[in-house]
C-alpha positions as CSV (number, residue, x, y, z in Angstrom):
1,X,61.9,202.6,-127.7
2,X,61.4,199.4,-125.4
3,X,60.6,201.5,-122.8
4,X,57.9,203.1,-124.2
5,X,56.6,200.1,-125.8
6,X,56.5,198.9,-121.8
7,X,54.9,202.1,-120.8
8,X,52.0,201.6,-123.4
9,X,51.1,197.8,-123.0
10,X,51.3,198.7,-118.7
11,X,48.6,201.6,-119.0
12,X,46.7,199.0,-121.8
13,X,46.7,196.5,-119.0
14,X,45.6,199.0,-116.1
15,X,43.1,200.2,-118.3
16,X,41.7,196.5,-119.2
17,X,41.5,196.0,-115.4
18,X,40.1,199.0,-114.1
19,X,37.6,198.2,-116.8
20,X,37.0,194.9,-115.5
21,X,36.4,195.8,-112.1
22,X,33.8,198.5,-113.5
23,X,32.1,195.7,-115.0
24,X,31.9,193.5,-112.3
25,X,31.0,196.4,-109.9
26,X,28.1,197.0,-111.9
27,X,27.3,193.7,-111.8
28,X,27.1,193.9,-108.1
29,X,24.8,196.7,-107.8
30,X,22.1,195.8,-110.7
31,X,19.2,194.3,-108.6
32,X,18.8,190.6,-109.9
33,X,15.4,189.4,-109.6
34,X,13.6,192.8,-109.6
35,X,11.9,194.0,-112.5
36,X,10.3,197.4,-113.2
37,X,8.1,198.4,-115.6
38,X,8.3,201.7,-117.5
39,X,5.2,203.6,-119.0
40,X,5.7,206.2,-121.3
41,X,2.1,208.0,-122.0
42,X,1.3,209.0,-125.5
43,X,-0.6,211.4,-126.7
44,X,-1.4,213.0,-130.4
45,X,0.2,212.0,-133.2
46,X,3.0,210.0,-130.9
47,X,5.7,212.4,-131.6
48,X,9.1,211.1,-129.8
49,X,7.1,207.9,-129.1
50,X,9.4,205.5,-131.2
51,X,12.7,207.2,-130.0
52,X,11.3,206.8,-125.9
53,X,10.5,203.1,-126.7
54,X,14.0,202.7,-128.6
55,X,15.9,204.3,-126.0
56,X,14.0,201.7,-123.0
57,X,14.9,199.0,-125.1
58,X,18.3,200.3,-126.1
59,X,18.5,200.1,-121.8
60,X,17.3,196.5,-121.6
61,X,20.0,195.2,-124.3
62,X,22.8,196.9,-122.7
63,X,22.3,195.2,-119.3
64,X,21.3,199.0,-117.5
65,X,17.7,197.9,-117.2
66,X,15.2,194.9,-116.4
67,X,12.0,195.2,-116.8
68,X,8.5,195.6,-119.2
69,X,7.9,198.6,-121.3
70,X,4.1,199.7,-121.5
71,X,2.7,202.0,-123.9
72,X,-0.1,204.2,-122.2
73,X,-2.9,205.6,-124.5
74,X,-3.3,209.5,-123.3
75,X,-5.0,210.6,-126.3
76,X,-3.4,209.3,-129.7
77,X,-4.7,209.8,-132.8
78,X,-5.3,206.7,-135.5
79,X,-1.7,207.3,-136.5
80,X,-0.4,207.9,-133.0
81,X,-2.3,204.5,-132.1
82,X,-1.2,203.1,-135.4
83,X,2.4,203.6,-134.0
84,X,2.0,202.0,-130.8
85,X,1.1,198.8,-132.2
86,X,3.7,199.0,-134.8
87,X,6.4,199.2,-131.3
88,X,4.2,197.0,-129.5
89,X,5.9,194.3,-131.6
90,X,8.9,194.5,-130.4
91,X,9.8,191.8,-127.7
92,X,8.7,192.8,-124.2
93,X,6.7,196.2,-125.1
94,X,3.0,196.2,-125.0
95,X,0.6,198.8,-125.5
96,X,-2.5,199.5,-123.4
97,X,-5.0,199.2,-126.4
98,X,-7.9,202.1,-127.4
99,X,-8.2,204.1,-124.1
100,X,-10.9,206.7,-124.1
101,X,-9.7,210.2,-124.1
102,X,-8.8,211.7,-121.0
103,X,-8.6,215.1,-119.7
């Protein structure tokens, strides 16, 4: 029984530092000082607007991503634009205000 007691806190412990290393190695390869910006266009009624902007910002907290979210007008409609300013609350998104219809 010791054994296998062993066995389990040696692949716990290989686990923890193969983890570690992932960590560190992503660390490494994350640009520092370079921001992006991503711009997701919306259009209509904004339909998958809120789980776009969610999922960007979901990136951000998580480390994966740096950078500014922008919310394009491409034709919303008063809720659709009613929406965007609703998420344009949220820390570091902005939207790009009543654009005129484009075709």
């Amino acid at each position: 029984m010791t054994e296998f007691i062993q066995f389990v806190a040696v692949l716990l412990a290989a686990f923890g530092a193969v983890s570690l290393g992932w960590l560190a190695l992503g660390a490494l390869l994350l640009p520092g000082e370079c921001p992006g910006r991503m711009v997701i266009g919306g259009s209509g009624s904004g339909a998958g607007l809120e789980q776009t902007v969610r999922a960007a910002l979901w990136l951000r907290r998580t480390g994966l991503w740096r950078g500014e979210v922008v919310i394009e007008d491409l034709g919303l409609t008063e809720d659709g634009r009613a929406l965007a300013r609703l998420l344009a609350g949220e820390g570091g998104v902005s939207f790009t205000g009543d654009c005129p219809d484009r075709i």
